[in-house]
Rosetta silent file (secondary structure, phi, psi, omega in degrees, C-alpha in Angstrom):
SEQUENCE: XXXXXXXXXXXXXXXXXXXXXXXXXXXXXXXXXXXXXXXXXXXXXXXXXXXXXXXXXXXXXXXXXXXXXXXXXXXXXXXXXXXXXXXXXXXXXXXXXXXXXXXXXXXXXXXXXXXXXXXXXXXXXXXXXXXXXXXXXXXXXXXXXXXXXXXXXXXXXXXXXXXXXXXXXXXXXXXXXXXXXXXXXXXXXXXXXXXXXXXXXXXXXXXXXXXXXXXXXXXXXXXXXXXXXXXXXXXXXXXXXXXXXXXXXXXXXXXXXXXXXXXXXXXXXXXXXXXXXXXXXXXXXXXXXXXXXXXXXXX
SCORE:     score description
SCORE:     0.000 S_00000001
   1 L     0.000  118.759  176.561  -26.106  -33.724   44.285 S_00000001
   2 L   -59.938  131.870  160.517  -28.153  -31.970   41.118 S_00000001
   3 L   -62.538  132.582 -163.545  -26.444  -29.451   39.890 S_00000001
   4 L   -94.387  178.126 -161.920  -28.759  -26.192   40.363 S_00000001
   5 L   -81.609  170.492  141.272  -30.485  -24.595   37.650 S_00000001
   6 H   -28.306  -50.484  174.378  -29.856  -20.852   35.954 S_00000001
   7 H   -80.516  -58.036  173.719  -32.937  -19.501   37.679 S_00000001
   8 H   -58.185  -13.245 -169.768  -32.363  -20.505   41.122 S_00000001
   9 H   -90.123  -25.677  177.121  -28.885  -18.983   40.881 S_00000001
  10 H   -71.111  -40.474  175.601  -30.517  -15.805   39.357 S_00000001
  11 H   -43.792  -64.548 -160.151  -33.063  -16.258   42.425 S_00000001
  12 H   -52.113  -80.325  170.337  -30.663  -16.560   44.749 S_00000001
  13 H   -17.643  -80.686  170.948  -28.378  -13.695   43.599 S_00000001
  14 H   -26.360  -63.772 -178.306  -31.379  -11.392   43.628 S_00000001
  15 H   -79.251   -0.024  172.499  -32.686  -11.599   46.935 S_00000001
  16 H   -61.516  -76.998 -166.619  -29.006  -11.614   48.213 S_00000001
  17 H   -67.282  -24.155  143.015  -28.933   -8.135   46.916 S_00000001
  18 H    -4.051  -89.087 -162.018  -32.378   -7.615   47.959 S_00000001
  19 H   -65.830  -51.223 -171.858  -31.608   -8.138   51.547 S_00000001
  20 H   -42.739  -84.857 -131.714  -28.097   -6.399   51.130 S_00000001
  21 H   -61.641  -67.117 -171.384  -29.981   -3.018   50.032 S_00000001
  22 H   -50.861  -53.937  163.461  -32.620   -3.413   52.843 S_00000001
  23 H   -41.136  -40.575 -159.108  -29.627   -4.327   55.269 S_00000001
  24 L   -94.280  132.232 -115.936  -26.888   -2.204   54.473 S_00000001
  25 L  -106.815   72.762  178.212  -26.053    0.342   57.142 S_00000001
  26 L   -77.056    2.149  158.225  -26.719    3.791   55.055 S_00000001
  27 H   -42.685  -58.078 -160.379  -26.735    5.344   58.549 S_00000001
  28 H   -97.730   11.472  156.377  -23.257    5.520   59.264 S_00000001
  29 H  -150.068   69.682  176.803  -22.465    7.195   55.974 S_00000001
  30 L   -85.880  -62.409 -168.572  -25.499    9.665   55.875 S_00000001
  31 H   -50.632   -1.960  171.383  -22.972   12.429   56.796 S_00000001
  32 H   -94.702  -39.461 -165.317  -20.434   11.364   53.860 S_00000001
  33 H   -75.017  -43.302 -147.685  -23.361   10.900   51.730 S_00000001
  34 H  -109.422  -42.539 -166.699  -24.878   14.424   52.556 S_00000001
  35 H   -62.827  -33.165 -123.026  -21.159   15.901   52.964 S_00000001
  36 H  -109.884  -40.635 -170.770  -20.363   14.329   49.121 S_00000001
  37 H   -73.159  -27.456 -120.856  -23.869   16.272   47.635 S_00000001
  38 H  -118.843  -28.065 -175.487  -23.002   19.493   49.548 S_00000001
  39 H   -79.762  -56.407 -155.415  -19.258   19.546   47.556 S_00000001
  40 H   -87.636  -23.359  178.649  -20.794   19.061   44.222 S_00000001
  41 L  -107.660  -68.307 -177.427  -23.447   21.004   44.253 S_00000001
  42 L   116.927   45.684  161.696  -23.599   23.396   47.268 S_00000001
  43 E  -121.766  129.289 -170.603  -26.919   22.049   48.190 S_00000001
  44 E   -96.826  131.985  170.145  -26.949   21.516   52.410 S_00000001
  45 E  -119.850  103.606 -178.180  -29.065   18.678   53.534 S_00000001
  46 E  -113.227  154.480 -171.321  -30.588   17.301   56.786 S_00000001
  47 L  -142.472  154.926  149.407  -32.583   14.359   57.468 S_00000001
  48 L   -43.890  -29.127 -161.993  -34.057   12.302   60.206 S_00000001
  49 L  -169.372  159.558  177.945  -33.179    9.158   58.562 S_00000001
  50 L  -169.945  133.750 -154.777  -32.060    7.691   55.468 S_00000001
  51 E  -122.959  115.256  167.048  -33.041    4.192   53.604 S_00000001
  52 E   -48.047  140.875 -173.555  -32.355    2.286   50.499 S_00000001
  53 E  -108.136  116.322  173.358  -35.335    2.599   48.090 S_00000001
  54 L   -98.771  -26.431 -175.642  -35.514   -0.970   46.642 S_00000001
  55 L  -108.947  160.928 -177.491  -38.775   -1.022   44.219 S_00000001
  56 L    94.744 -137.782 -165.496  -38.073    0.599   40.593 S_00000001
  57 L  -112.442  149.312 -148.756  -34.799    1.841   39.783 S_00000001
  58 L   -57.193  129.160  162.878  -32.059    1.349   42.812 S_00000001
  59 E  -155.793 -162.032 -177.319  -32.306    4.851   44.805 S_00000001
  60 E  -129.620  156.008  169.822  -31.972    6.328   48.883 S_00000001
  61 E  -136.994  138.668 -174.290  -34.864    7.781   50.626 S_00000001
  62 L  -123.456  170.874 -179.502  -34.860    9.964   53.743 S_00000001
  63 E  -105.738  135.172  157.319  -37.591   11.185   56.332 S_00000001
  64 L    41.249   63.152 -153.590  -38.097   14.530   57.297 S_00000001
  65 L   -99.085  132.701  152.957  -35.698   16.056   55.066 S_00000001
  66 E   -93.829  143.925 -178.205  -34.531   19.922   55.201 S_00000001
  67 E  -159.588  129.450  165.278  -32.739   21.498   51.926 S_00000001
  68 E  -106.714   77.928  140.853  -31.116   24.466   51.514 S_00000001
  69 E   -37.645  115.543  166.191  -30.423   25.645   48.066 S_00000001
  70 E   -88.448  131.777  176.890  -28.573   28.194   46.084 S_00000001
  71 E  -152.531  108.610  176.105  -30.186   30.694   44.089 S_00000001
  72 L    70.021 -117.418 -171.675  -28.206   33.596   42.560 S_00000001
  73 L   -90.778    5.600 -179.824  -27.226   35.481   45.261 S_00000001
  74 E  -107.560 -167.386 -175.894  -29.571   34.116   47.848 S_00000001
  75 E  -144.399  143.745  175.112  -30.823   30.642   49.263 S_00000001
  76 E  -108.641  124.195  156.495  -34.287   28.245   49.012 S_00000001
  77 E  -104.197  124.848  161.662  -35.416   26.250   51.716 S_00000001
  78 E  -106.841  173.384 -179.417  -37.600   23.395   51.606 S_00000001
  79 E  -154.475  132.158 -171.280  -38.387   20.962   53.990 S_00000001
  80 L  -133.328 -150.812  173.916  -40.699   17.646   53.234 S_00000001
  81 L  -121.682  -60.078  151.203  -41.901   14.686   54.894 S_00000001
  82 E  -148.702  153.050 -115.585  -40.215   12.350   52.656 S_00000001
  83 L  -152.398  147.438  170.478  -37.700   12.651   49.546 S_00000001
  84 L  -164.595  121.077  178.064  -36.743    9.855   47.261 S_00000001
  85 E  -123.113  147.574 -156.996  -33.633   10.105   44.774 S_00000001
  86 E  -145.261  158.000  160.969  -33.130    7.242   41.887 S_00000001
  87 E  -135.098  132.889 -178.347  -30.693    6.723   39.425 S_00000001
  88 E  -150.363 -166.526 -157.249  -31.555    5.122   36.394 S_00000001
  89 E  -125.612  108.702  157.589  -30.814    4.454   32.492 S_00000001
  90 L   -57.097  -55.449  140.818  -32.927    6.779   30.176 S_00000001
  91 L   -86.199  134.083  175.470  -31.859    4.985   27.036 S_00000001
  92 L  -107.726   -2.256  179.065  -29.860    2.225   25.838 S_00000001
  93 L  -154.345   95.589    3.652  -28.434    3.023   22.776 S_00000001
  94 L   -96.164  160.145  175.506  -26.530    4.640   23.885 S_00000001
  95 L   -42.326  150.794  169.570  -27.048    4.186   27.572 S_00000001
  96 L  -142.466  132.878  134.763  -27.946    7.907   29.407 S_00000001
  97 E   -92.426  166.717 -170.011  -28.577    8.171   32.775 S_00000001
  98 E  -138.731  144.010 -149.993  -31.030    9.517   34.266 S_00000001
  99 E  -117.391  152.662  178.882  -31.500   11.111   37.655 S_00000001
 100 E  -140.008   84.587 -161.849  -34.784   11.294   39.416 S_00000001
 101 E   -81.890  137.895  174.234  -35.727   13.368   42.598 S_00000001
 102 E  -157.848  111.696  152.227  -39.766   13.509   44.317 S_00000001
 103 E  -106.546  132.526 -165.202  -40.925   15.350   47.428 S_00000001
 104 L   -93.745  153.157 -173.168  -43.433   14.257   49.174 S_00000001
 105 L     3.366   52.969  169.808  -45.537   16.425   51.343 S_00000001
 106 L   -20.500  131.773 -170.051  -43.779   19.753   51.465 S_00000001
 107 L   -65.611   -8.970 -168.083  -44.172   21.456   54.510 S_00000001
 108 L  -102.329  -11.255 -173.929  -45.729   24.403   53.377 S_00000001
 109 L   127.687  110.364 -175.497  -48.098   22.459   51.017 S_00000001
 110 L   129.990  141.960 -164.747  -47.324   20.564   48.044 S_00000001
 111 E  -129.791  141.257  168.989  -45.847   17.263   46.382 S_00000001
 112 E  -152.865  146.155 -146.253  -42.637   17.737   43.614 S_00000001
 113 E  -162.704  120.211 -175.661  -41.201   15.252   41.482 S_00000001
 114 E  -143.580  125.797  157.352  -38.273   16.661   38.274 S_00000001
 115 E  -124.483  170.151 -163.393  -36.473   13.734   36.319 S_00000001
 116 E  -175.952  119.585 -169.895  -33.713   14.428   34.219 S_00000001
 117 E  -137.602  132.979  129.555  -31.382   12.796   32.078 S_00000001
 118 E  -108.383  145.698  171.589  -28.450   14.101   29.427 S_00000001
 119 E  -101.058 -176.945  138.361  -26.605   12.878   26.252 S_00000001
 120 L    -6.638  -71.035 -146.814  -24.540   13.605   23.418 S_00000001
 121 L  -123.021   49.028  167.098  -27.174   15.389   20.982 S_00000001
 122 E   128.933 -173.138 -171.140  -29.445   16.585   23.964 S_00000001
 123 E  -155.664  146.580 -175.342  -31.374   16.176   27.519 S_00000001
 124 E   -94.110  121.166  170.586  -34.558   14.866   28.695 S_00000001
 125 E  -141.199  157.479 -162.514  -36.321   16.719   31.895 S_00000001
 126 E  -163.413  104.366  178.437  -39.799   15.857   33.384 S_00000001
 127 E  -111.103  119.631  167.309  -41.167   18.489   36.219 S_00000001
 128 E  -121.858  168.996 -171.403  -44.584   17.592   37.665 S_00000001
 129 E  -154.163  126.258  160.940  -46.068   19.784   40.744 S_00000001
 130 E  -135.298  145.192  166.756  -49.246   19.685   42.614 S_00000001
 131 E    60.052   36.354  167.468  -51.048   21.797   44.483 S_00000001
 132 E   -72.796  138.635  163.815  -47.350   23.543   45.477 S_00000001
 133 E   -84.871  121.820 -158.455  -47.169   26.396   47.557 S_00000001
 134 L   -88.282  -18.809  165.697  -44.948   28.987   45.558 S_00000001
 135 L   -39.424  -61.928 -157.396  -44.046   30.647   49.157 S_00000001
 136 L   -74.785  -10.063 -178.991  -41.685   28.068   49.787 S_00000001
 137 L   -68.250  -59.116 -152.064  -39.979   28.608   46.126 S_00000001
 138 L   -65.530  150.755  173.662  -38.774   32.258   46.768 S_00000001
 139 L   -67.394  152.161 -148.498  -35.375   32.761   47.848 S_00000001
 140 L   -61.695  154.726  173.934  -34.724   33.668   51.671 S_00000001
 141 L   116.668  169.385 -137.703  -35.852   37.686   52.156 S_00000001
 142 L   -70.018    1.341 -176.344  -38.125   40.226   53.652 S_00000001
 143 L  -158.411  151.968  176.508  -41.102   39.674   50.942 S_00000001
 144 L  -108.904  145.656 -151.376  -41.826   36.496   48.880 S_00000001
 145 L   -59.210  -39.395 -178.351  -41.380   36.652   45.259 S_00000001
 146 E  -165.239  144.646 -160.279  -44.807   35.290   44.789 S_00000001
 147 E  -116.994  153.884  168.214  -48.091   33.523   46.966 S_00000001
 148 E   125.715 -161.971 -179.163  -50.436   31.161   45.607 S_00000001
 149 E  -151.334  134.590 -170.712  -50.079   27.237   44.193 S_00000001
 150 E  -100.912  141.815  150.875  -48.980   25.546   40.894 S_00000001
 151 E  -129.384  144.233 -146.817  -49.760   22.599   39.227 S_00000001
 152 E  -143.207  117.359  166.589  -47.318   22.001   37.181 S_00000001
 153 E  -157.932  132.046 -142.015  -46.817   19.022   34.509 S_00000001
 154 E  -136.980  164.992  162.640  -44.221   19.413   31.779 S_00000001
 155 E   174.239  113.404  168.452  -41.458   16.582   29.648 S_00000001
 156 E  -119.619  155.084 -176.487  -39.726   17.717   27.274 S_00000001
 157 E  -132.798   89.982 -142.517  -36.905   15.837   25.000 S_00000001
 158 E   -89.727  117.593  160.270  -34.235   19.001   23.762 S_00000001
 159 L  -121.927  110.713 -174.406  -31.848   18.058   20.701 S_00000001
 160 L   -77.879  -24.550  168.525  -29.516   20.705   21.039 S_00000001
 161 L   -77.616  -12.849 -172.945  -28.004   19.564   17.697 S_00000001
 162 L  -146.888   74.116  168.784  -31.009   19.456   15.055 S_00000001
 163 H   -27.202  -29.819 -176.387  -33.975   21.237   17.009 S_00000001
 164 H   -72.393    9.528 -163.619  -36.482   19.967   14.487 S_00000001
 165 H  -110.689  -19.808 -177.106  -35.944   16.188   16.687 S_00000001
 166 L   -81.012  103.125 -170.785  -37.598   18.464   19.997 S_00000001
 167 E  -124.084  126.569  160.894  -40.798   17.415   21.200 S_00000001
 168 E  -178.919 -161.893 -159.536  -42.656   17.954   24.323 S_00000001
 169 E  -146.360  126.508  146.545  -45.562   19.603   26.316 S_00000001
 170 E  -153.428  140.400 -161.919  -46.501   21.601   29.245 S_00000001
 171 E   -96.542  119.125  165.827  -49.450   22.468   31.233 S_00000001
 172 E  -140.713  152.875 -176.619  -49.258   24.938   34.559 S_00000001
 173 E  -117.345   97.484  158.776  -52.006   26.052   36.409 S_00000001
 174 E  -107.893  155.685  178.861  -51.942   28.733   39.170 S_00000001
 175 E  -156.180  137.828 -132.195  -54.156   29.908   41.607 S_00000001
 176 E    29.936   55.112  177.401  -54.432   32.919   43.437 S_00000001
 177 E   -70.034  142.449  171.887  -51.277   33.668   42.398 S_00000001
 178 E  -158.497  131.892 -176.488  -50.101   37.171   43.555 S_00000001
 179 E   -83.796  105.492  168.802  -46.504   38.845   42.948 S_00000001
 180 L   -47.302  153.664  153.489  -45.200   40.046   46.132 S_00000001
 181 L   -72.105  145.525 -141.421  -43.684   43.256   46.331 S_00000001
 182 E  -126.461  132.213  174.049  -40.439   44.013   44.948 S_00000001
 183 E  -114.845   85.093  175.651  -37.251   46.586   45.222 S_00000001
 184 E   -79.632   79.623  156.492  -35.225   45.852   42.096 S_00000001
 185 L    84.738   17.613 -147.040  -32.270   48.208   42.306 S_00000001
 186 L    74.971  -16.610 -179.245  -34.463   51.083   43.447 S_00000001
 187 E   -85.781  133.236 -148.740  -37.481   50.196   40.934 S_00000001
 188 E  -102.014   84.547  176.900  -40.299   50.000   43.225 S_00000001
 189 E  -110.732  121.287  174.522  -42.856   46.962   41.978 S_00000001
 190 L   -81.008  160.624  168.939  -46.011   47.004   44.003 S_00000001
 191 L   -26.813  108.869  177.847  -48.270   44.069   44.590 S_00000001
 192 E  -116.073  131.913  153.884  -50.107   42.501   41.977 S_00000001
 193 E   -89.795   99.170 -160.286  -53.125   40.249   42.202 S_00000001
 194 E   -69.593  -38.943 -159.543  -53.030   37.664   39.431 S_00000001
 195 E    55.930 -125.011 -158.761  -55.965   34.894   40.697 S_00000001
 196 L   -94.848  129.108  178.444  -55.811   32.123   38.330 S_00000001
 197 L  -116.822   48.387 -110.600  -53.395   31.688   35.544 S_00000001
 198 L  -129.692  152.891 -165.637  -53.096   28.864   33.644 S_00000001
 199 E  -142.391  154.403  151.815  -50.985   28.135   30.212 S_00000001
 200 E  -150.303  157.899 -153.395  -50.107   25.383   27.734 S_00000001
 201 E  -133.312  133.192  173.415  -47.430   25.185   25.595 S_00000001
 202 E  -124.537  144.058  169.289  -46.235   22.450   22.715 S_00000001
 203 E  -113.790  115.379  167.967  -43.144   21.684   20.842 S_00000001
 204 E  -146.642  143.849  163.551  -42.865   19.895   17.559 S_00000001
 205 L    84.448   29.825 -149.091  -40.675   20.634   14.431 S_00000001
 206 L    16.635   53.419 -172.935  -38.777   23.132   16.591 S_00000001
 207 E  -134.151  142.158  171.577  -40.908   25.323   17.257 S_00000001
 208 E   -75.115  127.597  170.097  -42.320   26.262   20.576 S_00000001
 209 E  -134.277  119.090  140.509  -46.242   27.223   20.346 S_00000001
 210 E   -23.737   27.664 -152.454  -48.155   28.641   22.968 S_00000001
 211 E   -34.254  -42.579 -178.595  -51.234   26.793   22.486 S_00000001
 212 E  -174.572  143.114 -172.747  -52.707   29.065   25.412 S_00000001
 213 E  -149.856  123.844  177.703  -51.740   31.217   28.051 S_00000001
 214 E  -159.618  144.757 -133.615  -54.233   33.383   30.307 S_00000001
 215 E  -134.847  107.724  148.188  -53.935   35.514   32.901 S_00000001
 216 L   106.064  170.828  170.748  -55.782   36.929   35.743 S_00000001
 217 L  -162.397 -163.377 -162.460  -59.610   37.063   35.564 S_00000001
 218 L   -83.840    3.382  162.882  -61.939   40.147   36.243 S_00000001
 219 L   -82.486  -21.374  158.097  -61.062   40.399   40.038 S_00000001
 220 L    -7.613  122.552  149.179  -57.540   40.575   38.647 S_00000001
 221 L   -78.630  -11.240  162.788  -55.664   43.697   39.047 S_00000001
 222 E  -155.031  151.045 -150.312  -54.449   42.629   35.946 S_00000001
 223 E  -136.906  145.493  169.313  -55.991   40.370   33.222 S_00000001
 224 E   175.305 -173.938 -158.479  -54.538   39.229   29.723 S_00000001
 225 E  -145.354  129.631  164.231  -53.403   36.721   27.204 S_00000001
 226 E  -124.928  136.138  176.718  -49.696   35.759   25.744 S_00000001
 227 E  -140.671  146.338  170.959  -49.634   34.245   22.281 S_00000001
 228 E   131.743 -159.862 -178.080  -47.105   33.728   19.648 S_00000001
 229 E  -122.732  177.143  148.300  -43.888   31.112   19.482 S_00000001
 230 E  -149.936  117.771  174.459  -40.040   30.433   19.692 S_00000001
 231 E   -44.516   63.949 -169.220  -38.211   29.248   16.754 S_00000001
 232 L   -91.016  159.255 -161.664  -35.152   27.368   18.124 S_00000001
 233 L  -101.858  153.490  160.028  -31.751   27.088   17.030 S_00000001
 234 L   -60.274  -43.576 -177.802  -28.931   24.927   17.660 S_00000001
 235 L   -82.736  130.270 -162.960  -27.130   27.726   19.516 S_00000001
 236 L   -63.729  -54.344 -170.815  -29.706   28.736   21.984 S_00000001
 237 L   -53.615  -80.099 -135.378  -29.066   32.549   21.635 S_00000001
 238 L   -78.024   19.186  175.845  -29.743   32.611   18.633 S_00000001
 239 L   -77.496  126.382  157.552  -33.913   30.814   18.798 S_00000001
 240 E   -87.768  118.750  177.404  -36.258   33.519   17.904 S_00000001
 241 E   -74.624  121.624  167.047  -38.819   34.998   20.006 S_00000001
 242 E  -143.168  106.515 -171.847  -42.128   35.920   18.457 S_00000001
 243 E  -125.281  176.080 -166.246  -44.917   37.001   21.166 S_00000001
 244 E  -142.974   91.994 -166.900  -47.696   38.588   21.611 S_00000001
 245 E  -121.465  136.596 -178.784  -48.980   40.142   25.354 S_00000001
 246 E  -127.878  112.946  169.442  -52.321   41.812   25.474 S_00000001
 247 E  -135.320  165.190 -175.967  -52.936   42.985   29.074 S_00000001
 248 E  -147.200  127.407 -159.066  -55.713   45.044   30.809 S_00000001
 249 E  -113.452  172.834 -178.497  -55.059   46.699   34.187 S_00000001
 250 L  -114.340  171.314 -137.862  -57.746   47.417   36.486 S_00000001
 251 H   -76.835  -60.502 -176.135  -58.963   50.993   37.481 S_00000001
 252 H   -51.929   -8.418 -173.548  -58.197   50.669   41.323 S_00000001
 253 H   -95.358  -29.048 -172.038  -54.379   49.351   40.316 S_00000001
 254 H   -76.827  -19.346 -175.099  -53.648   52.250   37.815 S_00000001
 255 H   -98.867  -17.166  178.817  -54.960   54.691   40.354 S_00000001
 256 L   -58.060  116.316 -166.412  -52.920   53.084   43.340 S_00000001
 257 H   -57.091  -15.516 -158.438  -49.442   55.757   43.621 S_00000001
 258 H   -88.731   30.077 -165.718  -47.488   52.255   44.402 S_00000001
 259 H  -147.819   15.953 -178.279  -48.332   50.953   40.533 S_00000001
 260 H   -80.396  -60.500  167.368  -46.781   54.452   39.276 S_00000001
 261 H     0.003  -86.027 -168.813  -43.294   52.178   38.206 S_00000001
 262 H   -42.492  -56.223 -148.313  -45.763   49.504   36.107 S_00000001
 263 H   -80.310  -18.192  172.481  -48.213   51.615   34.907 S_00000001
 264 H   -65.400  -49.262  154.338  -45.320   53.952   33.484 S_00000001
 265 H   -37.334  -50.395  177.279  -43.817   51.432   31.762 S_00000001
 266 H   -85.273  -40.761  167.737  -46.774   50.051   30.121 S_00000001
 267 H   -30.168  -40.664 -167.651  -48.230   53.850   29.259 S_00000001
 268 H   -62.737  -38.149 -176.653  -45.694   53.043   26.043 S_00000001
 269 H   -95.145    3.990  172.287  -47.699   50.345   25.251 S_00000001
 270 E  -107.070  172.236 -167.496  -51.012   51.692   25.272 S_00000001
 271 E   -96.568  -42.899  149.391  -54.091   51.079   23.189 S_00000001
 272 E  -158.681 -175.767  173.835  -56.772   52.656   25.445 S_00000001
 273 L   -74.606  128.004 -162.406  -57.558   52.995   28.918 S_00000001
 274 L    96.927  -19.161 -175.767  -56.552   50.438   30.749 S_00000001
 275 E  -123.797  144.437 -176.172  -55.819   48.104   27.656 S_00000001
 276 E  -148.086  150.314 -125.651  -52.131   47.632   26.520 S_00000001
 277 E  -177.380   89.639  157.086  -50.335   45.795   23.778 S_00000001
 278 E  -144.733 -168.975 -107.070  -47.259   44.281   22.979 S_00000001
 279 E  -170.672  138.420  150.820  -45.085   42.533   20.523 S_00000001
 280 E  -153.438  147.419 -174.866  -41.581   41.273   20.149 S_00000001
 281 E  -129.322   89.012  167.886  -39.447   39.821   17.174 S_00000001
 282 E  -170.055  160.411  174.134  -36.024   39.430   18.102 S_00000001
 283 E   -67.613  158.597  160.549  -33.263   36.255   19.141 S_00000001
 284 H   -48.928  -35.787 -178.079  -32.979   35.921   22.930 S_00000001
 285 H   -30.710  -70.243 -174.922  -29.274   37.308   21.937 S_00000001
 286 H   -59.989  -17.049  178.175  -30.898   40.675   21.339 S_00000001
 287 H   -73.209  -66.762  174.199  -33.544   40.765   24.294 S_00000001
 288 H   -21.741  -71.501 -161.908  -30.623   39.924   26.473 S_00000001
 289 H   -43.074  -48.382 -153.169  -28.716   42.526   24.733 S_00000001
 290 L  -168.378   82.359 -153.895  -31.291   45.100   24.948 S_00000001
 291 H   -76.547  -55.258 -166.968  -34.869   43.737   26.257 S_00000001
 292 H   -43.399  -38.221 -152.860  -36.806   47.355   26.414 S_00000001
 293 H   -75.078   -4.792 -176.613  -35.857   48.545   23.563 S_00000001
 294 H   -85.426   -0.198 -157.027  -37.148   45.649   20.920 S_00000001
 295 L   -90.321  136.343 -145.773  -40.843   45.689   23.033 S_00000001
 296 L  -142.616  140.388  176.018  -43.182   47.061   20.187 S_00000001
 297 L  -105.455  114.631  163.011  -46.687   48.823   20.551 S_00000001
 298 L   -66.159  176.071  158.402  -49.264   45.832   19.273 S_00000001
 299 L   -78.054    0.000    0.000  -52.514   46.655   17.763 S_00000001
């Protein structure tokens, strides 16, 4: 009897786990599985079904998945058609892993797909989004934060120790974006109707640059441009913000009594009627600290 070679035993081995993956009864520990995510994170999950995902890197995939989220003091639900989570190796020297999540046909409208891996000297994330319905984003309550659909496609690579090593890119698109109304504490923000919005943004050298950002278009209740940068730091607080927002509101929004909040606010900033202009220079530390009061009258 020949002794068999190095490749059939590598053969072999393979479709062994092959079959194993395809085989192995992830039924009977969905609820361990779902109970185990629900612990670490305090994200609740139900599914129809749940599968090993065999091509690529090793992952599980479920059908007809509901998720429940927290966010701040409230909760996001989605629901999709089908979900696929991977684990994989970002790097090899040194190894990172890297985590990978993608929903497929959101119920409300929409495909999303965020990978994400951290190290040592920094973290990799990669959000793409199309044709998402932003409805399904806002947290649970009596108005939605905001209507309309994103495209969304972003990767960035952070080095929280030497900033000048952080490079990446991203492009979002929205359209007919409109900000629901809002009760903030008693401040009263009425409806705004954005239409199309769309921005891109680059990082090299550590520096953030706005390559373009524009807002709204002349059906708009409000229409503008943000320009400028953000200088980052190893300690995050301390990256400087230097922007530039040029807005224009339109005559039927400034005369609407439900826009008196906005339009009061912005009266600080203006340049003529209807056109308004501002400016900020400060770390996030200090915006945190004290956001109104560093906001600047532009030219």
């Amino acid at each position: 009897m020949q002794k068999p070679k190095a490749s059939t035993i590598l053969m072999g081995i393979g479709i062994f786990f092959v079959f194993l993956m395809i085989r192995f009864p992830l039924q009977n520990l969905k609820g361990m599985i779902f109970g185990q995510i629900y612990k670490a994170s305090g994200i609740y999950i139900i599914a129809d079904d749940i599968y090993p995902s065999i091509f690529g890197w090793p992952g599980i995939g479920m059908r007809n998945v509901s998720i429940t989220a927290p966010f701040g003091s409230t909760e996001v639900d989605l629901e999709c058609r089908k979900l696929i989570a991977r684990a994989g190796i970002a790097g090899l020297f040194p190894p990172t892993p890297s985590f990978s999540l993608y929903m497929k046909e959101l119920k409300k409208g929409g495909d999303l797909y965020v990978r994400f891996s951290q190290s040592k000297t920094g973290m990799k994330a990669a959000i793409e989004a199309s044709q998402l319905n932003l409805v399904q984003l806002s947290p649970s309550g009596p108005n939605p934060f905001a209507t309309g659909t994103v495209d969304l496609d972003s990767d960035i690579s952070l080095n929280t120790s030497n900033p000048s090593l952080t490079t990446g890119e991203a492009t979002i698109t929205f359209k007919d974006l409109t900000l629901g109304a809002q009760n903030l504490q008693g401040i009263v923000l009425s409806e705004m109707k954005l239409g199309n919005v769309k921005g891109e943004t680059n990082i090299k050298g550590g520096v953030a640059s706005i390559a373009t950002f524009v807002i709204g278009d002349a059906k708009s209740d409000l229409q503008g441009n943000l320009s400028g940068d953000v200088r980052l730091d190893p300690e995050w607080n301390r990256s400087v913000l230097n922007l530039a927002l040029k807005l224009h509101l339109s005559d039927s929004y400034i005369k609407n009594p439900d826009s008196a909040t906005v339009t009061s606010f912005l009266n600080t900033f203006k340049v003529s009627e209807g056109n308004y202009s501002i400016k900020l220079n400060a770390s996030i530390e200090q915006f945190n600290q004290s956001s109104i009061l560093l906001l600047q009258k532009g030219p």
